[in-house]
C-alpha positions, 0 to 999 in steps of 0.5 A, spaced: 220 429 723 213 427 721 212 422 714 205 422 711 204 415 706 199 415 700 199 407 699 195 405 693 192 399 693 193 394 688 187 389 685 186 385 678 183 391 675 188 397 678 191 402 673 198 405 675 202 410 670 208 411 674 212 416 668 205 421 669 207 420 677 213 422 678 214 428 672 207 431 673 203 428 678 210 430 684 212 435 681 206 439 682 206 436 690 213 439 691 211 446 688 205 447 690 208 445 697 213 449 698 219 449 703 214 445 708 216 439 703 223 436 705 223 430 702 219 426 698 221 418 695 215 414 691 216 406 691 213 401 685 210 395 689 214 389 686 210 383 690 208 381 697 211 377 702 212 371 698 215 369 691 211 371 685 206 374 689 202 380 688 204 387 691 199 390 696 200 397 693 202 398 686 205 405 689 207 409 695 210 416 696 212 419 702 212 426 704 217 429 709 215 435 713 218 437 720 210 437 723 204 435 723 202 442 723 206 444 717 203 439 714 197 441 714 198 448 713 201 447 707 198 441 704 189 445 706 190 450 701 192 446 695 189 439 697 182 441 692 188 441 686 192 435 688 186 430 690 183 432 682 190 430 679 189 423 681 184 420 676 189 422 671 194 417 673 191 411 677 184 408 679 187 406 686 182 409 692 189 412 696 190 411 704 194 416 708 197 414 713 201 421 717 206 417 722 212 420 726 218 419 724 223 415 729 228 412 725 
C-alpha cells in the first residue's frame, strides 16, 4: 500500500477553503480516480510543535492506493483537471510526497 501526501504549506498570507475542499475539490479526486483510490483522509493543521504556534501545513490529504503504478495510471490522465482546481480553493504551492506504507 503506497500513501501519496499533498502538504499545503502555511504563511502569513496562505488561503485555505476547507468547505470547497472536502465537497468539491475531493470529491472530484475520488471520481476521477476511480477504484485506483482506496482510501482518502484530509487533515487541518491546527499548530506546531509548541503551544500556540503556527502549523506548518494549513492542510494535507492522503491518497491510498495499492502501488506506485496504480497511482500513476490513474491519476496521469486526470492530473491537467485536478492540478486547474486548486487556485479555486488555496494559494499554498503543494508538495507531494508518495511514501510506502508500513504501518
Amino acid at each position: 500500500m503506497i500513501k501519496v501526501s499533498v502538504l499545503y504549506p502555511n504563511g502569513a498570507d496562505t488561503k485555505f477553503d476547507m468547505t470547497y475542499y472536502l465537497s468539491h475539490h475531493i470529491v472530484m479526486v475520488r471520481r476521477l480516480l476511480g477504484p485506483a483510490l482506496k482510501g482518502v483522509s484530509v487533515e487541518q493543521g491546527l499548530s506546531g510543535e509548541g503551544p500556540g504556534s503556527t502549523a506548518p501545513y494549513i492542510a494535507t490529504g492522503h491518497l491510498l492506493f495499492d502501488s506506485v503504478q496504480a497511482f500513476q495510471s490513474s491519476f496521469a490522465p486526470q492530473a491537467q483537471e485536478i492540478m486547474a482546481d486548486i487556485p479555486r480553493y488555496t494559494n499554498s504551492e503543494p508538495v507531494i510526497q508518495i511514501g510506502e506504507v508500513k504501518l
